[in-house]
N, C-alpha and C positions, 0 to 999 in steps of 0.2 A: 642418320637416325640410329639409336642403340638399340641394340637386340630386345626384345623384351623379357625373354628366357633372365637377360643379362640382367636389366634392369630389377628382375622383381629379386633376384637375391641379391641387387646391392641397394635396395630399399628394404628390406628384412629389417623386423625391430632388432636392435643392438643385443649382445650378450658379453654379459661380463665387462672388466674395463674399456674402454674407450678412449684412441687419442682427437686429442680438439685443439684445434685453433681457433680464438674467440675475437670478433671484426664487431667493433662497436663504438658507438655514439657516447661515452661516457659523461658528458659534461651536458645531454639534452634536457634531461629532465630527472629523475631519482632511482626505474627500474634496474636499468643498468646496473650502479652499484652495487647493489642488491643480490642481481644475477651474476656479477663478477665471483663476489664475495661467497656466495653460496655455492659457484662453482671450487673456488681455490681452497672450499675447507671440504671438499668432497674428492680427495685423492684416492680412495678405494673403487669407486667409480670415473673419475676421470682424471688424463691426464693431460696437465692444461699445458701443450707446447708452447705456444705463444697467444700474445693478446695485439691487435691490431687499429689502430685508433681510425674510427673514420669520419669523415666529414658531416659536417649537419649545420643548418640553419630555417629558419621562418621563413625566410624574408619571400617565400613562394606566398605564404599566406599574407603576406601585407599586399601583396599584388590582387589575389584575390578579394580581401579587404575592399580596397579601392572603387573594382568590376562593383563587386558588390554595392559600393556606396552608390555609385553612378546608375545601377537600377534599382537602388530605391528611393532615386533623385528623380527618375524619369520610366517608371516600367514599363511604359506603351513603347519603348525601345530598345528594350532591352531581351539579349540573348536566351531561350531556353534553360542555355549555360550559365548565364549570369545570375537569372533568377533560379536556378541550385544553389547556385553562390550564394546568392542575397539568404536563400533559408538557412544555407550553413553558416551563416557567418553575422547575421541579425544580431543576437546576444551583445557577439563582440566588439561590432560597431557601436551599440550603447554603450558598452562598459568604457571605450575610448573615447567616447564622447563624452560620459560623468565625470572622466576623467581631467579632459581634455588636454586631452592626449593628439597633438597634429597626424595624424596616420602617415601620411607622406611623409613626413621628418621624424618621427619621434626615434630619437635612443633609446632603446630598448636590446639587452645581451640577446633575446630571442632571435633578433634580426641579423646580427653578425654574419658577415658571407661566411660562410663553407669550410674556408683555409682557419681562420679563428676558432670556427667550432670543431675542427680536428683536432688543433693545438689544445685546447680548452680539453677536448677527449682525453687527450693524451697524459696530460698532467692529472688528471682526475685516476685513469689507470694508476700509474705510479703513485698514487694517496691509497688508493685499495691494496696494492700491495704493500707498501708501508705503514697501514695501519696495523695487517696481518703477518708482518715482521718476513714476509719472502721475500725473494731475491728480485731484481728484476732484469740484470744484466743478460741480454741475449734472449731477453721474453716479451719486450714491450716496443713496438714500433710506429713508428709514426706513417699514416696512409697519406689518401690523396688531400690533394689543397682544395681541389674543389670538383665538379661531377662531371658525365662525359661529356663530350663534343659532339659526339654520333656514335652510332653503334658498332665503330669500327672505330673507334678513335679511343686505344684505352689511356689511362693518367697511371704512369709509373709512379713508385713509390717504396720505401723501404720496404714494407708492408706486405704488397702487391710480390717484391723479389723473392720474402722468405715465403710467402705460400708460395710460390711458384716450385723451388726449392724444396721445400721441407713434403711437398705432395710427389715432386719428382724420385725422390726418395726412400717415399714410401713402397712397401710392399702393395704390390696390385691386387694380390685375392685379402688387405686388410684394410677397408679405406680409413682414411684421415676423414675426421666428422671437421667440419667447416661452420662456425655455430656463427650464423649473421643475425646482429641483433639494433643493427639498425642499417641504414641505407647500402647499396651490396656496389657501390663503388669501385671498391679494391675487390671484391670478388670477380663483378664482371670482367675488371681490368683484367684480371691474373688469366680469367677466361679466353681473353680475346687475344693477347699475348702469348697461349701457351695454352693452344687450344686440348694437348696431348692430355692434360692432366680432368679432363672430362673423367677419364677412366681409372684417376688415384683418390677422387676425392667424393662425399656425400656433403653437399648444402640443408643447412637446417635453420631454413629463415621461419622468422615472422612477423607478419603484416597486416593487410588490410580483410575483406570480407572471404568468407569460402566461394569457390572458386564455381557454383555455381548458383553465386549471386548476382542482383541484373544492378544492385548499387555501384554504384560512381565510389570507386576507392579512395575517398578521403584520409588518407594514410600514410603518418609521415614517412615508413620504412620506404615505403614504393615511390610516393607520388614523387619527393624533394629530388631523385634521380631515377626518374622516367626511365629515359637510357637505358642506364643500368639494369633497372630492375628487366623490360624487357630482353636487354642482353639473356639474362639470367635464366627468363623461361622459354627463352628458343636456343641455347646453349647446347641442349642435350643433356647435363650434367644431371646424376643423380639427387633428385629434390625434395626435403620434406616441409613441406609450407604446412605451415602452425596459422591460422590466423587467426589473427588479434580481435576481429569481429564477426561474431560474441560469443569468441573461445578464450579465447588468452585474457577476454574481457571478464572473465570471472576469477580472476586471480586478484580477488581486491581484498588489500589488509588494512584494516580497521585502525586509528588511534588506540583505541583500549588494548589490541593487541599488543602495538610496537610498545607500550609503556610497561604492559606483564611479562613478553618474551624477546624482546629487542633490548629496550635503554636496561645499558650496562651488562651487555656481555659482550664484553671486551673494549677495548676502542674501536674497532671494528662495529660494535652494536650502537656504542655514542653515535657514532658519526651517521650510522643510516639514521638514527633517532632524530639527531637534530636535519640531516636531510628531508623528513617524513614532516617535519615540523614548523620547515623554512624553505617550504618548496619552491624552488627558482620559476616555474612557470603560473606560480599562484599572479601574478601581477598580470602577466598577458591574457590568462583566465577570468579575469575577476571576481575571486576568489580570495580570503584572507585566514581561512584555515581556523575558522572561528566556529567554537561548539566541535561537536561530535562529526567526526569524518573519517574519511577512508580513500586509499589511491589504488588501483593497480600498477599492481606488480607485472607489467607484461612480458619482460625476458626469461621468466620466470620456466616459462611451459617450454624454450631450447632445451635449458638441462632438465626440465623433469621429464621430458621425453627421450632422452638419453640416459638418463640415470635407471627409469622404471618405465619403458612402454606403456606399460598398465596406465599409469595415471593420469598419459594421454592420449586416448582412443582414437586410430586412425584408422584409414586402409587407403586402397591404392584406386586412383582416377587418372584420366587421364589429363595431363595439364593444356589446361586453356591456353588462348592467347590474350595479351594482353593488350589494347587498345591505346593509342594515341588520347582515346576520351580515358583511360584509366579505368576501363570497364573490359570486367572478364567475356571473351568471347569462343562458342564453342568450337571447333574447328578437328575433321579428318585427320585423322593417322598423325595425330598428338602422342610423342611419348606418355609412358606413367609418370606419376608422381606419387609421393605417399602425401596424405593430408589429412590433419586431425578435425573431430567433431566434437569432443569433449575434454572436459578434466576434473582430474578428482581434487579435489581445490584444497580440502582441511589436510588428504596424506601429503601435501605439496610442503605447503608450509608447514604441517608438524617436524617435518625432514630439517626445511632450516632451521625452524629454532634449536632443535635439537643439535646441530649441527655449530649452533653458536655458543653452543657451551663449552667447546674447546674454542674458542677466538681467543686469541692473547692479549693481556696488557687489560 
């Protein structure tokens, strides 16, 4: 267990620049990009060692799907759990049904195992930096193939060796910020590997509900690598959990925005535009991006809580345990954690637009 003396000054809000290394989902859905990109034009406040591609898929939620379908074929038999299921996932069983759409079979990118959605990450990375004219030799690695085996069983990976590295490295009283922005995969792994660097490094995920919520974390960051994510909060490791519900959930940009302050600053602003426009998970949603709309921005609130504190209001709890059911649970002589309640939503994003008006090309 870590000191607490210790812990509350290496959860201190940040001052001044900041180094990061950024562990992400790039290819899941649109915030990512977004977050990459608003990180690599913010070099006065951060600097971005490396970017770490990690693993992602659905296909948890077509299993769910299924449970789902099967109580609301039969509810006199069906699980407590299942009928959660059936209310979370109602919608979407229609929308595949109007479809018809086979649930069981259907092709669909959202479903891709794990190793596919890394790769897809990874290549999506390399588009953000090449649209932004930087380098990427010795910045962009490829993580795990796919999530753990058990909570002692990490997945090596290039990814996984240079955090290991680049934290071992670092100065102890300077941590390396760890900006997880989607499934903590190669985080846990690098944890479980190489338990020493508990004491070089700060985690700044974000996820599903605050942390004393009694909801079922419906939540791709946490849920798609269980594992992992509990690795994470029984680690020790210095943590700032952001959660996405309904904190990060208010980071939503508007159509009419990306058309006034996005399309056309830079290639860099094209491409989130038409990403904003031609959302990849509009089909598994059923959803067709028709009339006046808006998405969040979720990776958004990592860097705005590294760049400015302020604009994301936390303080320090102490961290729950995490549940097998994916429900926070409170539990004795839990380390701290720091964890946000708010955000200031319009200073967030005036910062990137602004920040897009030097994007090149």
């Amino acid at each position: 267990m870590q000191n607490s003396n210790w812990l509350r000054q290496r959860l201190a809000e940040p001052q001044g620049r900041v180094r990061v290394v950024i562990d992400t989902d790039a290819a899941n859905e649109i915030d990512d990009q977004f977050a990459l990109a608003w990180a690599l034009l913010s070099p006065q406040q951060l600097e971005v060692v490396a970017v770490y591609a990690a693993p992602f898929s659905f296909n948890h939620r077509r299993v769910e799907m299924i449970r789902a379908r099967a109580a609301r074929a039969d509810p006199s038999r069906a699980s407590a759990a299942d009928l959660e299921l059936l209310h979370q996932h109602a919608a979407r069983l229609d929308h595949f049904a109007q479809r018809q759409w086979p649930l069981d079979t259907v092709d669909l990118a959202v479903f891709n195992p794990p190793d596919v959605g890394m790769e897809r990450s990874h290549d999506e990375i390399l588009k953000v930096y090449d649209l932004l004219q930087m380098p990427t030799q010795g910045r962009v690695f490829r993580g795990s193939p796919g999530y753990l085996a058990g909570t002692s069983a990490p997945m090596d990976s290039e990814a996984v060796r240079h955090l290991i590295q680049t934290a071992r490295e670092h100065p102890g009283d300077d941590p390396l910020y760890v900006v997880a922005i989607g499934c903590v995969t190669n985080v846990a792994s690098a944890l479980l590997m190489a338990p020493d660097i508990v004491h070089k490094i700060v985690v700044v995920w974000t996820a599903g509900y605050p942390s004393h919520a009694s909801h079922t974390n419906f939540a791709l960051n946490l849920e798609q690598d269980l594992l992992a994510s509990q690795v994470l909060f029984n680690s020790g490791v210095p943590l700032v959990y952001l959660p996405g519900y309904h904190v990060g959930a208010q980071l939503r940009l508007s159509l009419a925005e990306m058309e006034r302050y996005v399309q056309g600053r830079g290639a860099i602003g094209h491409y989130l535009h038409h990403l904003f426009t031609h959302n990849p998970l509009w089909d598994f949603l059923g959803l067709d991006g028709s009339g006046a709309h808006s998405w969040v921005i979720w990776d958004f609130i990592n860097f705005a809580w590294l760049m400015n504190p302020a604009w994301v209001p936390s303080g320090l709890v102490n961290t729950p345990l995490l549940g097998d059911d994916r429900r926070w649970h409170a539990q004795a002589g839990r380390p701290l954690m720091r964890e946000a309640h708010a955000v200031a939503r319009d200073a967030i994003f005036n910062d990137f637009f602004s920040k897009l008006r030097t994007a090149p090309g």
